[in-house]
C-alpha positions as CSV (number, residue, x, y, z in Angstrom):
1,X,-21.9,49.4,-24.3
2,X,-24.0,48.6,-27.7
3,X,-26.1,45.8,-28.1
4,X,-23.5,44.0,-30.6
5,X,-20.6,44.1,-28.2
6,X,-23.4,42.2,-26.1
7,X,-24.0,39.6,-28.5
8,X,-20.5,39.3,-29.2
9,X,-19.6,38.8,-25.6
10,X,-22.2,36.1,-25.5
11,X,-21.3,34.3,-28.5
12,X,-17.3,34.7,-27.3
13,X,-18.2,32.7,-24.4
14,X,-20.3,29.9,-25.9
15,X,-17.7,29.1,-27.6
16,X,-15.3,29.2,-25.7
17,X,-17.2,26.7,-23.5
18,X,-17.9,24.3,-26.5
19,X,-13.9,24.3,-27.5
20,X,-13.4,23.1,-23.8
21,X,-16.3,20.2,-23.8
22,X,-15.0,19.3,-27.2
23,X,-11.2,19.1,-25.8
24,X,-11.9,17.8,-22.7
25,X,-14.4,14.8,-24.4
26,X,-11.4,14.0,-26.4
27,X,-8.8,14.1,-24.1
28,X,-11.1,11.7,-22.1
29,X,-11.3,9.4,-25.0
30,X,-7.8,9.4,-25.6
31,X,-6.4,8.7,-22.3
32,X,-9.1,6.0,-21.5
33,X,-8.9,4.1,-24.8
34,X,-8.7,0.3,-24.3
35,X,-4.9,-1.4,-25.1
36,X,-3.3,-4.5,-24.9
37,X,0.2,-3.3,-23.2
38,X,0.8,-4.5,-20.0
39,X,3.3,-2.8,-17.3
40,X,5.7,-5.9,-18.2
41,X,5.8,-5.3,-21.9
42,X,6.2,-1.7,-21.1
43,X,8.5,-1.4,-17.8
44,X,10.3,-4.9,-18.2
45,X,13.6,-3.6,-17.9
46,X,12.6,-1.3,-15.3
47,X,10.6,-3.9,-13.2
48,X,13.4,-4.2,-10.2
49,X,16.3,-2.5,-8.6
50,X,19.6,-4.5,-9.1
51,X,19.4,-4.7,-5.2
52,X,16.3,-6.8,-5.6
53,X,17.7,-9.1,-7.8
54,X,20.9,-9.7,-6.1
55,X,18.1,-10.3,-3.1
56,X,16.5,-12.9,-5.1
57,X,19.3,-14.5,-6.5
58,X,20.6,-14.7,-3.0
59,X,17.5,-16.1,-1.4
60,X,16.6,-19.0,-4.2
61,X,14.8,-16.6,-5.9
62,X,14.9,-16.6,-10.3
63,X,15.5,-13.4,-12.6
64,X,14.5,-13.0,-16.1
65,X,17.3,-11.3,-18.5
66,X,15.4,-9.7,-21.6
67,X,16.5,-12.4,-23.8
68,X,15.1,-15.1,-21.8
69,X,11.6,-13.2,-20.7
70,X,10.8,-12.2,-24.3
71,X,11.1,-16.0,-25.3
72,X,8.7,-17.2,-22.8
73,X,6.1,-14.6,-23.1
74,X,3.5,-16.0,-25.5
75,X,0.6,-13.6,-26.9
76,X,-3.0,-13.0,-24.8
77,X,-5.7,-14.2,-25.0
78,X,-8.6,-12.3,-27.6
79,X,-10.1,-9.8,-25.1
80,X,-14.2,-10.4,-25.2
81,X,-16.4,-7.6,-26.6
82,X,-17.5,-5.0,-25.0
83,X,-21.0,-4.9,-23.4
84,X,-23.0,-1.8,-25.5
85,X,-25.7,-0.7,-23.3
């Protein structure tokens, strides 16, 4: 082999390891990000099986339609800041 197929090698492989610290850092970032959805505001009409509600409505329990659970949900609280170290 020559000495530039060497070099090229080398350089081939630093940056192939810098495009995956760069993806994986963003990827990181992305998936970690702070958010203000909640699993009710994003499963709500997922949240139980029809056999759980019949089980609640049997046994003195309540269930929320939509119409009447997006009426009573009111906004959260300001989150504080976050702590920079």
């Amino acid at each position: 082999m020559a000495w530039w197929q060497y070099v090229l090698i080398v350089g081939v492989l630093l940056a192939g390891i810098y495009g995956f610290v760069v993806l994986t850092g963003n990827l990181t970032g992305f998936l970690s990000r702070r958010t203000d959805r909640t699993a009710e505001s994003m499963y709500g009409d997922y949240a139980d099986s029809p056999r759980k509600r019949r089980y609640a409505q049997r046994h003195g329990g309540q269930w929320h339609d939509e119409e009447t659970r997006s009426s009573n949900l009111t906004a959260s609280p300001p989150r504080p800041p976050r702590k920079t170290a």
